[in-house]
Backbone bond lengths (Angstrom), bond angles and torsions (degrees), N, CA, C in turn:
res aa  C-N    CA-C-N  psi(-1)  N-CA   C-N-CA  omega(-1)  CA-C   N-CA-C  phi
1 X - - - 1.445 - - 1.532 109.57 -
2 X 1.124 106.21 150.87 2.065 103.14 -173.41 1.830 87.27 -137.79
3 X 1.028 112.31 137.60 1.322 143.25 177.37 1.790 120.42 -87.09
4 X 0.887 140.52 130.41 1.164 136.74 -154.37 1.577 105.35 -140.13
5 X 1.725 125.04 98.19 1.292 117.63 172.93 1.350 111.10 -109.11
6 X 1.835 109.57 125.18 1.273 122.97 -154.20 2.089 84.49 -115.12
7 X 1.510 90.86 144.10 1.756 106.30 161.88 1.850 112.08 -110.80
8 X 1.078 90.55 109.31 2.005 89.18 178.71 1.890 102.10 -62.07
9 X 0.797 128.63 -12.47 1.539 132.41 140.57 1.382 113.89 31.47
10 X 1.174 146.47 -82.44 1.174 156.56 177.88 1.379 101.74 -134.22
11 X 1.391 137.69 53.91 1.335 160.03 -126.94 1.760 96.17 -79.72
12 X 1.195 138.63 -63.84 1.481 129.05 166.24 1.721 109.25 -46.72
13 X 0.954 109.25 -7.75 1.968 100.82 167.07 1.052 106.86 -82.53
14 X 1.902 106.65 -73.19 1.478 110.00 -178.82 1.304 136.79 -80.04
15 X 1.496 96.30 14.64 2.130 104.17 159.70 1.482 97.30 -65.03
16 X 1.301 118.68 -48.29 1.785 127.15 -177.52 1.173 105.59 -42.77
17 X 1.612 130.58 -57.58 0.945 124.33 -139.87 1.565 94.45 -92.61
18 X 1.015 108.82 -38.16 1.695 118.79 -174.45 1.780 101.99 -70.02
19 X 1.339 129.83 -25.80 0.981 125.13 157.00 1.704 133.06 -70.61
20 X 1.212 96.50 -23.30 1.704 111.88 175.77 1.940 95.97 -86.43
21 X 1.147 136.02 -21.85 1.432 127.08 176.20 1.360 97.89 -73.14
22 X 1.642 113.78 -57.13 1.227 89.89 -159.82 2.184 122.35 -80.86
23 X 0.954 104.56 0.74 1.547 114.51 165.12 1.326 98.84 -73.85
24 X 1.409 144.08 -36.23 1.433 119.90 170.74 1.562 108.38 -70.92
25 X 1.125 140.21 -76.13 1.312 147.44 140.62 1.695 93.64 23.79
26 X 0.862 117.41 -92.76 2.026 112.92 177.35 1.526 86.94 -47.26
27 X 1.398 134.53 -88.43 1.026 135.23 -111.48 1.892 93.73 -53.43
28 X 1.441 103.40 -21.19 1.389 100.59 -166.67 1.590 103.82 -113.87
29 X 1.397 102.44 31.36 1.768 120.11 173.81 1.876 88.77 40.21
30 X 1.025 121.42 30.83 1.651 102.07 131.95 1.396 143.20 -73.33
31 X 1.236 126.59 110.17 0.970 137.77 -143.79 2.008 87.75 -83.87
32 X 1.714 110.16 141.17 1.583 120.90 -162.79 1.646 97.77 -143.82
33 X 1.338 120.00 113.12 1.727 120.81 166.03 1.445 91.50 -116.96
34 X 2.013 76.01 178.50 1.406 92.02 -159.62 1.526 124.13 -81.12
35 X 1.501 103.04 -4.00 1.739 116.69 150.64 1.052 125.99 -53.07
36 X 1.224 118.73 -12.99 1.898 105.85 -159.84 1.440 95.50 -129.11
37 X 1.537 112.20 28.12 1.289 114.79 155.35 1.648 122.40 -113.12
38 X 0.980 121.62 122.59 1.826 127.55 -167.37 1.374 119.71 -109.93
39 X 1.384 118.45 103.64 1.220 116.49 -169.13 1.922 124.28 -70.07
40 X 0.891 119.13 119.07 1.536 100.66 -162.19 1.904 95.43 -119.82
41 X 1.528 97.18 140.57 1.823 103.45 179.68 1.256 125.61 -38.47
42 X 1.410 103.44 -41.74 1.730 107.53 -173.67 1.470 97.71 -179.22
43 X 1.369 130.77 156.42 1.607 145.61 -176.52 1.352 104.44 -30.07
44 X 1.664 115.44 -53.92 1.316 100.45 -167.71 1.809 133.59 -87.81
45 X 1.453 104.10 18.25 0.853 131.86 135.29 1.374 147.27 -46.92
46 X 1.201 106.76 -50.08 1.418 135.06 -173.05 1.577 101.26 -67.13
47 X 1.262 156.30 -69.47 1.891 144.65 175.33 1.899 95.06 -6.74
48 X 1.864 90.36 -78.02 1.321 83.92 -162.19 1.376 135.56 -63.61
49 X 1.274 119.82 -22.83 1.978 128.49 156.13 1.009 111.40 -39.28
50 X 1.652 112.19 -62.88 1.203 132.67 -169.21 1.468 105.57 -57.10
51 X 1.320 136.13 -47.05 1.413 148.95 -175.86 2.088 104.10 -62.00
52 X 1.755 100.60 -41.13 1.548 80.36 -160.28 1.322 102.74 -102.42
53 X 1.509 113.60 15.75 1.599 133.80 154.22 1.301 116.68 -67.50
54 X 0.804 112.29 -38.45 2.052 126.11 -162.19 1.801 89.96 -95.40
55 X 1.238 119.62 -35.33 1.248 112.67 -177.75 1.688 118.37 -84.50
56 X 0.923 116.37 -0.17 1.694 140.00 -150.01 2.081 75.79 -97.01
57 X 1.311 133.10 -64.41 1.167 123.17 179.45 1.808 103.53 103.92
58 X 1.092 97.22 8.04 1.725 122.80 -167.31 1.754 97.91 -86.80
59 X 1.111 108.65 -58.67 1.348 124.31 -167.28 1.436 112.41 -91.84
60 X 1.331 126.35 149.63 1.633 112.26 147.56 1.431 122.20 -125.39
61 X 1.061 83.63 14.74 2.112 89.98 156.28 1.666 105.36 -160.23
62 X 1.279 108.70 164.31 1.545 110.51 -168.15 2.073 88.06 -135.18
63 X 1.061 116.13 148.85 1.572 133.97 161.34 1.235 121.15 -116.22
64 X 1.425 131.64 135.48 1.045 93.73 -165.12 2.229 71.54 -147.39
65 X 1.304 81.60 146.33 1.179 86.09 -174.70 1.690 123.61 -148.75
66 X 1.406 129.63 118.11 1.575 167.43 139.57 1.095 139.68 -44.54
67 X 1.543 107.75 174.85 1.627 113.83 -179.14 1.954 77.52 -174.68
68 X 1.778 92.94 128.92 1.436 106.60 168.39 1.361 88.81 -140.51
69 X 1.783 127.35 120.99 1.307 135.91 -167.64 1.140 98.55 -97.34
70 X 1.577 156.34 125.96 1.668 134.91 146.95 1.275 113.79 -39.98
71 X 1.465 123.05 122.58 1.507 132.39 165.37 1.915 107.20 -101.16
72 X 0.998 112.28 -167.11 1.425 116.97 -175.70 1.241 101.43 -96.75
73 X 1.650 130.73 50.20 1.473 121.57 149.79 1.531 98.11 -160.29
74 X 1.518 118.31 172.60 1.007 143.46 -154.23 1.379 96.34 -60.19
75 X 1.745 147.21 -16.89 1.276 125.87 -126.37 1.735 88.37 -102.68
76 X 1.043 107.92 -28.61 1.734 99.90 165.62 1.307 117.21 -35.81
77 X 1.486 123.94 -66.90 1.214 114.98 -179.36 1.476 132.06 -78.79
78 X 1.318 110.41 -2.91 1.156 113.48 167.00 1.743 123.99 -85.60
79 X 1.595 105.03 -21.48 1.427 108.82 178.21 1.822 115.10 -90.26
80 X 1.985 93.05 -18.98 1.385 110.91 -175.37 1.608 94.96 -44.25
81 X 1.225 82.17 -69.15 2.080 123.08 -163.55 1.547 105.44 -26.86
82 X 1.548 114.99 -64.46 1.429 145.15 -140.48 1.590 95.00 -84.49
83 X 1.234 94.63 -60.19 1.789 104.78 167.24 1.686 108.60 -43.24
84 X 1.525 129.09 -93.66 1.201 130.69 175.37 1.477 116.78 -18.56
85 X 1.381 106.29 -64.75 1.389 121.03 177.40 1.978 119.74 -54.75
86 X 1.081 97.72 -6.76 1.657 116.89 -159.49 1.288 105.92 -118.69
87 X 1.636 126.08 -15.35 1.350 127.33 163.06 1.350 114.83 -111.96
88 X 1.363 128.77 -16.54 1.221 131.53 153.39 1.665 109.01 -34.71
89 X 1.501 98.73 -69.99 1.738 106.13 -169.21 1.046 98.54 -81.30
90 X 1.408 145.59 11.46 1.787 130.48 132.35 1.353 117.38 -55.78
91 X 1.396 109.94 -63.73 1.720 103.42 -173.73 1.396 92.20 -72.91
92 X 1.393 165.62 -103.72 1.105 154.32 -151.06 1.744 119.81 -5.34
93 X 1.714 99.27 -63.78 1.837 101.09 168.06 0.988 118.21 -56.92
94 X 1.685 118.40 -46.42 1.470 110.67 -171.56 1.077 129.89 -106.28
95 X 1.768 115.18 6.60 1.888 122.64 168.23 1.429 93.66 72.36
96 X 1.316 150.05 -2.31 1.287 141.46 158.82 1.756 113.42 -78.76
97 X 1.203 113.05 117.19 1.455 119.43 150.90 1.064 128.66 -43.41
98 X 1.573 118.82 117.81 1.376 151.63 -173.82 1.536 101.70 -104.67
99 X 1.126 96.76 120.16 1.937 100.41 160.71 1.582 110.32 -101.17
100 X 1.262 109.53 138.15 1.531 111.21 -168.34 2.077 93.48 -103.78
101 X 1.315 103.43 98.40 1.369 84.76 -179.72 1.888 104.80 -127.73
102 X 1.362 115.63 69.52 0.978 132.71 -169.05 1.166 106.22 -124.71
103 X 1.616 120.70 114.65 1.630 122.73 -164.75 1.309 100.12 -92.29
104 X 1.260 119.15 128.70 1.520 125.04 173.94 1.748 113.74 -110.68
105 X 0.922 108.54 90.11 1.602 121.89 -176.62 1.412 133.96 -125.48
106 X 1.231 130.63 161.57 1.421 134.41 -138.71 1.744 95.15 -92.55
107 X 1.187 92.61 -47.52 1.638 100.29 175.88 1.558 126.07 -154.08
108 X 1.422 116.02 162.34 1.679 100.92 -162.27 1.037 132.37 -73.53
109 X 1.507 114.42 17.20 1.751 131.83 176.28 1.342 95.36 -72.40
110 X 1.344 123.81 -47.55 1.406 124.81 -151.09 1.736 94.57 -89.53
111 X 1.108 122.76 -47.64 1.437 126.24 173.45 1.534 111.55 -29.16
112 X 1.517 104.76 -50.09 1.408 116.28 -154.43 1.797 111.77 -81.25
113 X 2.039 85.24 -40.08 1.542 92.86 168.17 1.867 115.47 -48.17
114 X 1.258 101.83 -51.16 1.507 94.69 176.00 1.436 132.08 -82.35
115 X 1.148 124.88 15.07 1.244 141.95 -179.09 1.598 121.28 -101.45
116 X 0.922 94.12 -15.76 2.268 119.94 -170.36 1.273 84.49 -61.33
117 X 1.483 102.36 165.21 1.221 112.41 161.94 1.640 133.29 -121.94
118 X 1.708 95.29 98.32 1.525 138.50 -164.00 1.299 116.50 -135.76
119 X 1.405 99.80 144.42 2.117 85.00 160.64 1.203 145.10 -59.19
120 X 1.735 115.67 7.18 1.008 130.52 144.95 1.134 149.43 -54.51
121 X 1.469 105.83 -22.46 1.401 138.87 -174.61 1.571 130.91 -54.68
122 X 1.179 98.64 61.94 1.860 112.87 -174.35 1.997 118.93 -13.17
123 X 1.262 112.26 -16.80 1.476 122.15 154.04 1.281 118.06 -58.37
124 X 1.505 93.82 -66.54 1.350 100.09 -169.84 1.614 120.12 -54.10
125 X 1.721 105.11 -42.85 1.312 111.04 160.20 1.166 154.20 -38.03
126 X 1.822 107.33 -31.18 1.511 136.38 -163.44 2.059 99.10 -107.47
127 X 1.086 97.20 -39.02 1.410 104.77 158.61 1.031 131.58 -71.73
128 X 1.673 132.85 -36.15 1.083 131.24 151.92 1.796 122.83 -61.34
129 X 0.864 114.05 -48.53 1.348 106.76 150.97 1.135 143.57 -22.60
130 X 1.563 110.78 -52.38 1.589 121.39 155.16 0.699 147.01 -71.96
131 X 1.656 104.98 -14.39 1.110 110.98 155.74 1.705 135.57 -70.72
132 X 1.370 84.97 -19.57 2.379 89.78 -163.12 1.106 75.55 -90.41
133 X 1.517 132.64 -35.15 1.974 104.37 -175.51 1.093 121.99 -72.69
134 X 1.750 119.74 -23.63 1.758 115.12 171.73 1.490 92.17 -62.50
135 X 1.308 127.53 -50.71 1.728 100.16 -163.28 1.416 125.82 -87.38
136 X 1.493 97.93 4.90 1.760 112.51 160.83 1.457 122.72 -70.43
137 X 1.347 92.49 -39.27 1.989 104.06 -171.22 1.217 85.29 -91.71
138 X 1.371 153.47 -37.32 1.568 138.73 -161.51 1.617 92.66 -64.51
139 X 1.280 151.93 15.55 1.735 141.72 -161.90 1.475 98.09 -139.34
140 X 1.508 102.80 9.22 1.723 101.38 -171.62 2.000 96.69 -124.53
């Protein structure tokens, strides 16, 4: 089962993105309800969900998926940073795969470009991801 923590955030981005996870999710007949989706406030949020998800023993991969826009002050890169840096040392403590699918972009053209629904689709990406590593680490 893979776990999916979504931020309504800039909510027409990450409907995209949360829609591009779950088309991989089928595409790879993983089966996805409406439990094993976790709504989280905003990105920098997301480490710790993501952390007491992976620890829950429920899941064996978590997605977690965003939108951090650059505005005209520093807080982009500080929530960019903290976030990235904050799901790293989730899957690291807990050996569960983290998909980092949180678009970090300058402005919401580019957000949106990756959010469509294409194989471009940074969901689909961060989910696929979690997936080939659950069945990488399942041989170890």
């Amino acid at each position: 089962m893979i776990a999916i923590v979504w931020s309504k955030y800039h909510k027409e981005i990450t409907d995209g993105l949360l829609a591009g996870a779950k088309e991989i999710l089928a595409e790879n007949e993983i089966p996805f309800f409406d439990k094993d989706l976790f709504v989280a406030p905003g990105a920098f949020e997301m480490p710790l969900i993501a952390k007491k998800i992976a620890e829950s023993g429920k899941y064996q991969g978590v997605v977690c998926l965003g939108c951090v826009i650059k505005g005209d002050t520093a807080h982009f890169e500080y929530i960019s940073d903290a976030t990235a840096h904050g799901l790293q040392n989730v899957a690291l403590q807990t050996g569960v795969p983290i998909g980092f699918g949180i678009l970090t972009t300058y402005n919401e053209e580019q957000a949106l470009l990756r959010s469509r629904s294409n194989t471009d689709n940074k969901g689909r990406e961060a989910t696929l991801a979690v997936v080939k590593s659950v069945k990488l680490l399942s041989k170890f």
